[in-house]
C-alpha positions in Angstrom: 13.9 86.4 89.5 16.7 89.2 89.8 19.4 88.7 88.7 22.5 88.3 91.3 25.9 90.5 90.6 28.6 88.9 92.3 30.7 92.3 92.4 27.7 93.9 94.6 27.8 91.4 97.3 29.6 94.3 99.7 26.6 95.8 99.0 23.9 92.8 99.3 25.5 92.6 102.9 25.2 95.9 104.3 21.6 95.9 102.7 20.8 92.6 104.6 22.8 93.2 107.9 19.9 94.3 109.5 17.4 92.0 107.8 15.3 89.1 109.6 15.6 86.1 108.9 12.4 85.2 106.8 13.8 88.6 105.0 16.9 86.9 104.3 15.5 83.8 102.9 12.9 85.9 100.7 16.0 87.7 99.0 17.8 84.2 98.5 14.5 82.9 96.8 14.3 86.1 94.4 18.0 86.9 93.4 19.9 83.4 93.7 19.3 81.1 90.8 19.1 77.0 91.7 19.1 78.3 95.3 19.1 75.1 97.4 19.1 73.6 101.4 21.2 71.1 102.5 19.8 70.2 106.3 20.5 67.2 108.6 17.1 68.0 110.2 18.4 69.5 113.0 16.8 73.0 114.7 18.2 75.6 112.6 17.8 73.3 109.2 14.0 73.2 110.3 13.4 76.3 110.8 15.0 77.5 107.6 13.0 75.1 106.3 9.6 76.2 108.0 10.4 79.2 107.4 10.7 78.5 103.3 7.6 76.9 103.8 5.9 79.8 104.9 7.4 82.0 101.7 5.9 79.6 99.2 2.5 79.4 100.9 2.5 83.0 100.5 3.4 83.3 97.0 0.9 80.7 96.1 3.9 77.8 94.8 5.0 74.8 96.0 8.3 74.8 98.2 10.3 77.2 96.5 14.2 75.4 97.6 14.8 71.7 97.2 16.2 70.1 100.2 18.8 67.9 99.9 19.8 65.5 102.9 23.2 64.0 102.4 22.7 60.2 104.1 25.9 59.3 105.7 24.4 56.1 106.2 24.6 55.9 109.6 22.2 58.7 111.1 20.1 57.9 113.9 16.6 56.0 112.8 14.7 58.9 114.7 16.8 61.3 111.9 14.9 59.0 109.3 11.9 58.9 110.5 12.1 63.2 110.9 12.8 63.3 107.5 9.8 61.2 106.5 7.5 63.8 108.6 9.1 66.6 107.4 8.2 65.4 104.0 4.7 64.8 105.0 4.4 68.2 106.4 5.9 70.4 104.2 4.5 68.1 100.7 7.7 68.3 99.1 10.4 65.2 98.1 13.4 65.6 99.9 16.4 64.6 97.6 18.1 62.1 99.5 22.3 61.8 98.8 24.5 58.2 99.2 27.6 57.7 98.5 27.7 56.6 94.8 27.1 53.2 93.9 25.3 51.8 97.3 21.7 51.6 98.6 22.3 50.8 102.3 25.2 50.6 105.4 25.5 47.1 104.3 26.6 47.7 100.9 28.8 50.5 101.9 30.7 47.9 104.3 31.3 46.0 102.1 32.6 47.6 99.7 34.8 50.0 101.7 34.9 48.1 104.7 33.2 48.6 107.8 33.9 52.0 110.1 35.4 53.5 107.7 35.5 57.1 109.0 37.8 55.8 111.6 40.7 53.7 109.4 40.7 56.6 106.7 38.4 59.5 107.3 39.3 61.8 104.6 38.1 58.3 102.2 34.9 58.5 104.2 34.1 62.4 104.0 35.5 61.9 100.4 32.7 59.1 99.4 30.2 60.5 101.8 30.0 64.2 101.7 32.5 66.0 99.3 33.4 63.8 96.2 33.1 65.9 92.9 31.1 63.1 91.2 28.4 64.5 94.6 28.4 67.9 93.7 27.5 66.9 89.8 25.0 64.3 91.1 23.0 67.1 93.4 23.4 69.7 90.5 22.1 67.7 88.0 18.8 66.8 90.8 18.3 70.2 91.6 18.4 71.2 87.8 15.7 67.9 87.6 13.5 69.5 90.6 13.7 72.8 89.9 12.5 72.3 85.9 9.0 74.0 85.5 7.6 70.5 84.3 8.6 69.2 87.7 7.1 72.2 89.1 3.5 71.9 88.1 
């Protein structure tokens, strides 16, 4: 992998302006270390996601970024169920996210009561999507999916 050199990103941009994206994604994959997606498996997070797919067929390796799906517990069963064939397609494990210390909407409910996001929304995105305990959590299972043991 290159390395990346934070004080040439004026640079990295004007080299990339022009760039596709499959070009884009290819640079990511060779100079950003732990490089990973987050997608709610919606069009453009597919793509990207096809589109990484296509890289690491290419180079031979299995799917080069982990994807992480951050389960707000209360996406749409067709969202599940997307994410399961997405899975199936693509062979890889997407690493799901909860809010720490509950397996299911039920739990969650309970424990914080039920439509949260509407009585105290900054609680919700807190728990849910932003808490600093979460970004150590996905750090620690990208550094877990991304060991060479775990890739083959």
């Amino acid at each position: 992998m290159a390395s990346f050199d934070p004080s040439l990103l004026d640079q990295y941009n004007e080299e990339l302006s022009t760039a596709s994206p499959q070009q884009i994604l290819t640079w990511a994959i060779d100079h950003l270390p732990r490089l990973y997606q987050t997608t709610a498996f919606g069009l453009t997070g597919l793509a990207a996601t096809d589109m990484i797919s296509n890289i690491s067929k290419r180079r031979k390796l299995p799917h080069l970024v982990p994807l992480i799906f951050v389960d707000t517990l209360y996406h749409f069963e067709e969202t599940i169920q997307l994410k399961e064939k997405v899975e199936k397609k693509y062979k890889l494990n997407v690493i799901i996210y909860r809010p720490p210390g509950v397996k299911n909407t039920e739990e969650f409910e309970e424990k914080y009561g039920e439509r949260l996001w509407e009585t105290d929304e900054d609680t919700y995105d807190y728990l849910v999507k932003v808490s600093k305990k979460k970004r150590t959590e996905i750090a620690s299972l990208i550094a877990k999916a991304t060991s060479p043991s775990s890739l083959g």
